[in-house]
C-alpha positions as CSV (number, residue, x, y, z in Angstrom):
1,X,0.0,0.0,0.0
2,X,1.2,3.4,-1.1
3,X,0.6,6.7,0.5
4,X,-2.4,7.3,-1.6
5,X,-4.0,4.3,-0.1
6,X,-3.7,5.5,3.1
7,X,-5.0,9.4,2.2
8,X,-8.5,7.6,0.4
9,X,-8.7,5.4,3.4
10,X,-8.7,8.4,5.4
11,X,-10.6,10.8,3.6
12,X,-13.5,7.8,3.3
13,X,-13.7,7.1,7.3
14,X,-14.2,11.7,7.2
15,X,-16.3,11.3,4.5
16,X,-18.4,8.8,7.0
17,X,-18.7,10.9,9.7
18,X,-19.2,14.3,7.9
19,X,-22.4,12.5,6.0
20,X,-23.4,11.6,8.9
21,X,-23.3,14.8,11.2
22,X,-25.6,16.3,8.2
23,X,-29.4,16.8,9.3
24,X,-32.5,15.2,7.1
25,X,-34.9,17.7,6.3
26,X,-37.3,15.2,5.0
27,X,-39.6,13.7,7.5
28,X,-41.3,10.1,7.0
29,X,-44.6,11.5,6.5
30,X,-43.2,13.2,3.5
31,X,-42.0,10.2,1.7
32,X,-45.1,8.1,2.3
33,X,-48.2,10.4,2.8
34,X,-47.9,12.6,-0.3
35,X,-48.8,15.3,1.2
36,X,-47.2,18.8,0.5
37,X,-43.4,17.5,-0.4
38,X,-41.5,20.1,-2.3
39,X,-38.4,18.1,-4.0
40,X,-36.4,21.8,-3.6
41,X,-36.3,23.1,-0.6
42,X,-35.3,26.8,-0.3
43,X,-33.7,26.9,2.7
44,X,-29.7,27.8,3.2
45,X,-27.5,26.0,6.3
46,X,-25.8,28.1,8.8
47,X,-23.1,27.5,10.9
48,X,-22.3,23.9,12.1
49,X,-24.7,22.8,8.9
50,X,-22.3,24.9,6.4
51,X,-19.5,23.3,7.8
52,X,-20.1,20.3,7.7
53,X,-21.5,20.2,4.1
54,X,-18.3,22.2,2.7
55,X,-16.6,19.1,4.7
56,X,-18.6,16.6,2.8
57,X,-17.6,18.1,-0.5
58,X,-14.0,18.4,0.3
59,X,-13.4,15.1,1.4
60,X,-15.5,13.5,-1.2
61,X,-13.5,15.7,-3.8
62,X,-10.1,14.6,-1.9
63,X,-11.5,11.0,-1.8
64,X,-11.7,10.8,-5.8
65,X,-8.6,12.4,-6.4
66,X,-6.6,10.2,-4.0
67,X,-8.2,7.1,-5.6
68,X,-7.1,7.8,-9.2
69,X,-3.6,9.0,-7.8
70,X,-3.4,6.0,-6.3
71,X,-4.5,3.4,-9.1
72,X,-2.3,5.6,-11.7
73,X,0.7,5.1,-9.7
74,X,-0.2,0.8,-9.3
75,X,-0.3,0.8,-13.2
76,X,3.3,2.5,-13.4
């Protein structure tokens, strides 16, 4: 294992827990009853919520990049 391997290994376990300190805004009723679900909700994240989201896309950016970096350099 190269040090690429190690960086997507990383950046997958962050990737983990960032997706999972994100809040649902949908609600079970929404999904099942029908009943006023707009697909696009208007609403913009503050704080902690901004954060984390700009962490999601970052490490899921960095995740990618680390994984071709890494598979390049096995077919050298």
């Amino acid at each position: 294992m190269n040090v690429f391997d190690w960086l997507s290994t990383i950046c997958a376990l962050l990737l983990v827990v960032s997706v999972l300190f994100q809040n649902s805004d949908d609600d079970i009723q929404d999904a099942f009853g029908g009943s006023k679900s707009e697909l696009f909700k208007n609403k913009k994240s503050r704080g902690f919520e901004l954060y984390v989201k700009v962490a999601s896309a970052l490490f899921g950016s960095l995740f990618v990049v680390f994984c071709v970096i890494a598979n390049l350099l096995r077919t050298l």
